[in-house]
N, C-alpha and C positions, 0 to 999 in steps of 0.2 A: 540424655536420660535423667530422670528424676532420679533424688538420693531413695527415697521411697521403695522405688521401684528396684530400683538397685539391691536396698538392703534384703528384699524380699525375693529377690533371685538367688541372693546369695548364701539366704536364712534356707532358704529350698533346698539349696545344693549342702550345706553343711546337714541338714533335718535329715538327708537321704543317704546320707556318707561316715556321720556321727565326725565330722570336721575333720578328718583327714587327707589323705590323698585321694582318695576316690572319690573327694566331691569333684577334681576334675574335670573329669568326662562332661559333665554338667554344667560347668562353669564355662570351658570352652565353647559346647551347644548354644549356651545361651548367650556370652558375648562376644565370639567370635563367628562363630557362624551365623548364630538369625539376628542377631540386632548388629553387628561390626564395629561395636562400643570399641574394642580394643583387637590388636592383631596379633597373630601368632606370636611375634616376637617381643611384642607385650607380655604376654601370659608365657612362656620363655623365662624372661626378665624376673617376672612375680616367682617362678618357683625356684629360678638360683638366688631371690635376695629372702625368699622364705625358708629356705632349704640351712642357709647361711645365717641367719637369725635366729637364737636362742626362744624358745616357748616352744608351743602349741605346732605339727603339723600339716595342720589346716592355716599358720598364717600367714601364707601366700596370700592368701584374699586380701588382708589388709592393703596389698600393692597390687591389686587387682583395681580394688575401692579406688584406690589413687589414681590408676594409668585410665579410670572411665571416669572420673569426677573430681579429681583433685581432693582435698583435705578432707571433705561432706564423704566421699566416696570413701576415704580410708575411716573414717567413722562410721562408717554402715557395715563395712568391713568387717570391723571391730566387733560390733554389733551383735553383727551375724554369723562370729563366730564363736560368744561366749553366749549367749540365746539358748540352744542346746544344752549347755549344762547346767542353767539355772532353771531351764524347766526338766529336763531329767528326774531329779529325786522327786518332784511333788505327781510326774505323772508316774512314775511306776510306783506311788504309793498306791495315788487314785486307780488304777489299773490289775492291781494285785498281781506281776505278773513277776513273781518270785519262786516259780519254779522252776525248778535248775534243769530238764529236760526241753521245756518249752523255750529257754533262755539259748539252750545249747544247738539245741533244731534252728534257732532263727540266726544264732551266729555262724552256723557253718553256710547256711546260705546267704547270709551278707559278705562272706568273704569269698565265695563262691561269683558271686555277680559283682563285688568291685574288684574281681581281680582282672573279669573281661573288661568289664568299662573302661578299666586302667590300661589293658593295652588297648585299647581301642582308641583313646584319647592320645597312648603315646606312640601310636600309630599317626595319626593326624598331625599330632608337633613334629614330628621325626623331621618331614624334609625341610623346614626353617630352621632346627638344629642343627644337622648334621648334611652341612653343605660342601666337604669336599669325603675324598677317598680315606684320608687319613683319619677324618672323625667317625668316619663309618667305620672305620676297622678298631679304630678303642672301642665303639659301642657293643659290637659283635663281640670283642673279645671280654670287655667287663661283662657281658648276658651271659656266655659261656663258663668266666669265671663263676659269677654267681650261679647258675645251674648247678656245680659240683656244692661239694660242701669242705673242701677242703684248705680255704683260702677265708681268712676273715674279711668280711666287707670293707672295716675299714683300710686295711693293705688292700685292696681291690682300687676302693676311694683315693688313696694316695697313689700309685702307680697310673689309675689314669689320669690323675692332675701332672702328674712327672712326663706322661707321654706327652698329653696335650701342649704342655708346656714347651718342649721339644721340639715342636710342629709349629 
């Protein structure tokens, strides 16, 4: 796959996601299912070493760019995930779209539709994740943890690294 092409898969998924988690869904579609650039446990790999890296949300891509192209690919990466913000301010000048109802209406339904695509992507990763009984049952249990609101994420986060660890 050309670096090109790459960046502009990836500029897509971050332009449709505003560069966080829910470019996903997207990112898997397009290198994992139709082109096989990279494999599940590639894109796996990308969001525990992006998850674990200090920045931006969206920089998984960066080792995304790497596991389909090598160093060209983490600079397309790169790319196309600060792209997004440097044309942000000049288009919602050009666009005037600075009212706070019209701004409100579009984000409840952008969080409304990455929150499907999200699970539907991590629907799709699951069974390369969570390959015996024992990971299935931390997973089940941190989704149930976090459903309540009684437990802060990050004690959720350290208890299942204690479980897994254990196993």
């Amino acid at each position: 796959m050309s670096t090109w092409v790459l960046y502009l898969l990836l500029l897509r998924a971050t332009l449709t996601s505003f560069s966080g988690m829910t470019s996903l869904p997207i990112v898997r579609d397009d290198l994992v299912v139709r082109r096989g650039v990279i494999t599940d446990q590639q894109l796996n790999a990308a969001l525990v070493i992006g998850q674990a890296s200090p920045g931006p949300v969206g920089a998984y891509l960066v080792t995304v760019g790497y596991f389909a192209a090598g160093i060209p690919g983490a600079v397309a990466g790169i790319l196309a995930l600060v792209t997004p913000a440097l044309l942000a301010i000049p288009m919602l000048g050009i666009l005037r779209l600075g009212r706070a109802d019209i701004v409100a209406g579009a984000s409840t339904g952008i969080i409304v539709a990455a929150s499907v695509l999200t699970l539907i992507a991590a629907a799709g990763l699951a069974p390369a994740a969570l390959s015996n009984w024992e990971q299935i049952t931390i997973a089940l249990g941190v989704v149930l943890l976090l459903a309540g609101d009684w437990i802060a994420p990050l004690w959720i986060v350290l208890l299942a690294g204690i479980a897994a660890a254990a196993i």
